[in-house]
C-alpha positions in Angstrom: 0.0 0.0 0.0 1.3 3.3 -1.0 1.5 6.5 1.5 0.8 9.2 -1.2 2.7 11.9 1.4 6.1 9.8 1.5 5.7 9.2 -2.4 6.2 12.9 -2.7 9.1 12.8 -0.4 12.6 13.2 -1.7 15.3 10.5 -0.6 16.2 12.7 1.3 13.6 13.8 3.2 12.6 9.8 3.5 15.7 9.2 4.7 16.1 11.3 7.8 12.4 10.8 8.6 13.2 7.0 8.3 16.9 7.6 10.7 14.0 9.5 12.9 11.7 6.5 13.4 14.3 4.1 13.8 15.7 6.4 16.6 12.5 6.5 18.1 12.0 2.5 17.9 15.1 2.2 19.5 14.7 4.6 22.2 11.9 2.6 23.9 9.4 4.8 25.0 6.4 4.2 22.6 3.5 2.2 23.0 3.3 -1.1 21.4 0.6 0.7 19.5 3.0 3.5 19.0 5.8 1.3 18.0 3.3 -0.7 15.3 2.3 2.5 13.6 6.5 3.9 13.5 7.6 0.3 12.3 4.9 0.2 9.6 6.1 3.9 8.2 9.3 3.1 8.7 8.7 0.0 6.0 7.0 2.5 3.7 10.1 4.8 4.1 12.3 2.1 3.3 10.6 0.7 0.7 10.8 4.6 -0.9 14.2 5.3 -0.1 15.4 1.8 -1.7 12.7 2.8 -5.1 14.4 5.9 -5.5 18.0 4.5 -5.5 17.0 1.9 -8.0 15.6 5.2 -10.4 18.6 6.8 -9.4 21.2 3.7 -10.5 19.3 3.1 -13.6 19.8 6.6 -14.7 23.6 6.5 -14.0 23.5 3.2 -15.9 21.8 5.3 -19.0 24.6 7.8 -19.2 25.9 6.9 -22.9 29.8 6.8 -23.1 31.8 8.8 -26.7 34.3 6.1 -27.9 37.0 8.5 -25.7 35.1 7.3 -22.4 33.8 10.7 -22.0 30.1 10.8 -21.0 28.3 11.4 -24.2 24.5 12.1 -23.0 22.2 10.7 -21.4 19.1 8.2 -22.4 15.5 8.9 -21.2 14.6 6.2 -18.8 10.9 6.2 -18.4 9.0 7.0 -15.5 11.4 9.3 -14.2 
């Protein structure tokens, strides 16, 4: 299930809102209720964080190379 608010986040906003939860989780003091809710968001952020590194590598992996080894340009990956 997708959190339409963390979808809009950038990695790295997901990622220090994800080193906050897990902070939080380790520091004891919630609920088990609590600790539920911040373990489930903190899967969501996760699962973000590691989408947008995936967009991110596939991109690199699109940079075209000139016969020199000089970056040439860059192809289009969809979705982006």
């Amino acid at each position: 299930m997708t959190d339409p608010e963390i979808e809009a986040m950038s990695f790295e906003d997901a990622m220090k809102e994800l080193e906050a939860t897990v902070g939080k989780l380790e520091h004891g003091d919630a609920t088990l209720e609590e600790s539920i809710a911040l373990y489930e968001r903190g899967a969501k952020l996760r699962a973000h964080c590691d989408s947008r590194l995936r967009q991110a590598e596939e991109r690199v992996e699109k940079i075209t190379m000139a016969a020199d080894g000089e970056p040439q340009g860059t192809v289009p990956v969809e979705g982006l």
